[in-house]
C-alpha positions as CSV (number, residue, x, y, z in Angstrom):
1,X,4.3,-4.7,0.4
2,X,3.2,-3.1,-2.5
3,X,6.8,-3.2,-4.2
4,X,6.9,-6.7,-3.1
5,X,3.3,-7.1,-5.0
6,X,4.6,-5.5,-8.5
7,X,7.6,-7.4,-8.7
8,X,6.4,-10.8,-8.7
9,X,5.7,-12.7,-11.9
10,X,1.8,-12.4,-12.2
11,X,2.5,-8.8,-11.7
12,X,5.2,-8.8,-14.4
13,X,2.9,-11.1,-16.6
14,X,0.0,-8.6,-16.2
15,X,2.7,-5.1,-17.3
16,X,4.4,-7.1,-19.5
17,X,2.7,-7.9,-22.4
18,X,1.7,-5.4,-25.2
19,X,-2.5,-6.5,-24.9
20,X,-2.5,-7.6,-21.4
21,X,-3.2,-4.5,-19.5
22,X,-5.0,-3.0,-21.4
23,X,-7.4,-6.1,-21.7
24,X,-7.6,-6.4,-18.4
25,X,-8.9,-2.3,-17.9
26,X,-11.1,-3.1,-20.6
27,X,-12.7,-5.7,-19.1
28,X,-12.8,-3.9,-15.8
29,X,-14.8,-0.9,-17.8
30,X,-17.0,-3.4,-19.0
31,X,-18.0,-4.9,-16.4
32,X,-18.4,-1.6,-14.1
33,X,-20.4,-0.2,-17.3
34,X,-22.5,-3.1,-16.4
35,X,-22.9,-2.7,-12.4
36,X,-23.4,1.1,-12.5
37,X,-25.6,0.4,-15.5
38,X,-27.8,-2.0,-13.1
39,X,-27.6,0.0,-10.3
40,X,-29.0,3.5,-11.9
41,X,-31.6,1.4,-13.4
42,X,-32.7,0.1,-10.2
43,X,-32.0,3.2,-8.3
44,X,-34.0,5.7,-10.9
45,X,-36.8,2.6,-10.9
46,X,-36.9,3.4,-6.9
47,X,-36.9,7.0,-7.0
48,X,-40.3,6.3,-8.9
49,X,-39.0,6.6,-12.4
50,X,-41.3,3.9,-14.7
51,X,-43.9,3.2,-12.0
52,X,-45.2,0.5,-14.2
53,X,-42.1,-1.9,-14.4
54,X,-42.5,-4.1,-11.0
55,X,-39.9,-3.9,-8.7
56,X,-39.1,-7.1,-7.7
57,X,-39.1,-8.4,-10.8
58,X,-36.6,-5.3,-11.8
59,X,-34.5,-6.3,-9.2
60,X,-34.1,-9.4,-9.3
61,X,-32.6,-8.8,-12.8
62,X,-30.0,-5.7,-11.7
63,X,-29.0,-7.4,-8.7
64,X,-28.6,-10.4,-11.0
65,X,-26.2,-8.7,-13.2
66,X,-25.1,-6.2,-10.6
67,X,-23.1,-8.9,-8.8
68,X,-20.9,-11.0,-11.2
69,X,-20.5,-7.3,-12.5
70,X,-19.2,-6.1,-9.5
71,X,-16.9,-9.1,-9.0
72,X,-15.7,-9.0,-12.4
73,X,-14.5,-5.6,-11.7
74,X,-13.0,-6.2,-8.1
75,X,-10.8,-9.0,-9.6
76,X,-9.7,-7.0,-12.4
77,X,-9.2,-3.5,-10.1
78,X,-7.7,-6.2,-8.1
79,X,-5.5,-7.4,-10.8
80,X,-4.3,-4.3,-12.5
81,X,-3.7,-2.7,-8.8
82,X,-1.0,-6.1,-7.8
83,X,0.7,-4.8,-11.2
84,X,0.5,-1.3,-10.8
85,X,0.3,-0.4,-6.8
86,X,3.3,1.7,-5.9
87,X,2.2,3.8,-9.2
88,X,-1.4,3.9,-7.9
89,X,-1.6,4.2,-4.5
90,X,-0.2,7.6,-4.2
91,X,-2.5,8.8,-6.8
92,X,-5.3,11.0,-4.5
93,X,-8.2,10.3,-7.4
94,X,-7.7,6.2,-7.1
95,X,-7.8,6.3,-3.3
96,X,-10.9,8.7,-3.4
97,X,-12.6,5.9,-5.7
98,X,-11.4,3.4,-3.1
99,X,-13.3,5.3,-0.4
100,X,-16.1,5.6,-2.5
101,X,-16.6,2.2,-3.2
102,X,-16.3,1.1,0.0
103,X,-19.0,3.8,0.9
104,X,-21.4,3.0,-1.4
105,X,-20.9,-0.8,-0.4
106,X,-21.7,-0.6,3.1
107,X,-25.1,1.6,1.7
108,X,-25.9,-0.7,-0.6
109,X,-25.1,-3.7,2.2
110,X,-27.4,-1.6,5.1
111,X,-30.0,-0.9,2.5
112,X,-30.9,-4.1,1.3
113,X,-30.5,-5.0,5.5
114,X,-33.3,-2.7,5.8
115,X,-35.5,-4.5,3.6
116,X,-37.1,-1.3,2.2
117,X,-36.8,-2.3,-1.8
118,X,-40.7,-2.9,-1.9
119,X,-41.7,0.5,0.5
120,X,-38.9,2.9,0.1
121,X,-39.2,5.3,3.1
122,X,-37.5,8.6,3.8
123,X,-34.3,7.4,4.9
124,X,-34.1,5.1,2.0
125,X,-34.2,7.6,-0.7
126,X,-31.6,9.0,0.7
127,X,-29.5,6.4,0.3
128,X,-30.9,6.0,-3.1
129,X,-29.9,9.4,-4.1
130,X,-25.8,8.8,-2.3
131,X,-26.4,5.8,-4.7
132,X,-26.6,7.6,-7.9
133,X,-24.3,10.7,-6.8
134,X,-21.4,8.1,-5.4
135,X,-21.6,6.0,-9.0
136,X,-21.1,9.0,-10.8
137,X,-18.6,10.5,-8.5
138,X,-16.8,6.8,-8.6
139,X,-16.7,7.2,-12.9
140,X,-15.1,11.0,-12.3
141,X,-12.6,9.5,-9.7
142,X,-11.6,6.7,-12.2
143,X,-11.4,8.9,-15.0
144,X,-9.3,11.2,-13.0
145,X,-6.6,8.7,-12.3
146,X,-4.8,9.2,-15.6
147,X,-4.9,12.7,-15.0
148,X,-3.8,13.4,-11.5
């Protein structure tokens, strides 16, 4: 499937050009710089970091960029994965990221089930501090990619 996936025109398109890849990863690093960017913010903010700034108000505006940055960068991982899969998915450091991202989506997905933004309690700490350790380990997996 992935073969199939590489060799048809959108995929050729996208590895084809001179600027188009790497346009595409650039906007993919954008727009992750701006959902990690969110998310830390928020996190750090919940961990009691700048007590003063109120929380919903905080959160409104990193969810609010969190998610069109989040779906910029699934399109464009998305994107650059139909053009690149048989090269990629043997690579140990992109599936890691992979299984980090789905990770930190279903914590992100149970915290805000919980409802706990407002009251964080033991358990969501916890998930606060996964949070912040699976971002970062998600930027060393993605890094890692061009290296492994």
């Amino acid at each position: 499937m992935l073969a199939w996936l590489s060799d048809t025109a959108f995929a050729a398109w996208v590895r084809g050009g001179t600027w188009t890849y790497p346009l595409i990863e650039s906007v993919h690093i954008a727009a992750f710089a701006v959902l990690v960017g969110a998310v830390v913010v928020l996190d750090l903010r919940l961990l009691g970091v700048a007590r003063a700034l109120d929380v919903r108000r905080l959160s409104r505006l990193a969810l609010g960029a969190a998610l069109p940055a989040a779906t910029v960068a699934a399109a464009t991982g998305l994107t650059m994965f139909v053009a690149r899969g048989p090269e990629l998915w043997p690579n140990l450091a992109f599936r890691v990221k992979l299984v980090l991202l789905a990770g930190l989506a279903v914590n992100a997905a149970i915290f805000h089930i919980r409802d706990v933004m407002l009251r964080p309690d033991p358990l969501a700490r916890l998930q606060v501090y996964a949070s912040l350790v699976g971002w970062f380990a998600v930027i060393i997996a993605g890094r890692l990619i061009a290296y492994v």
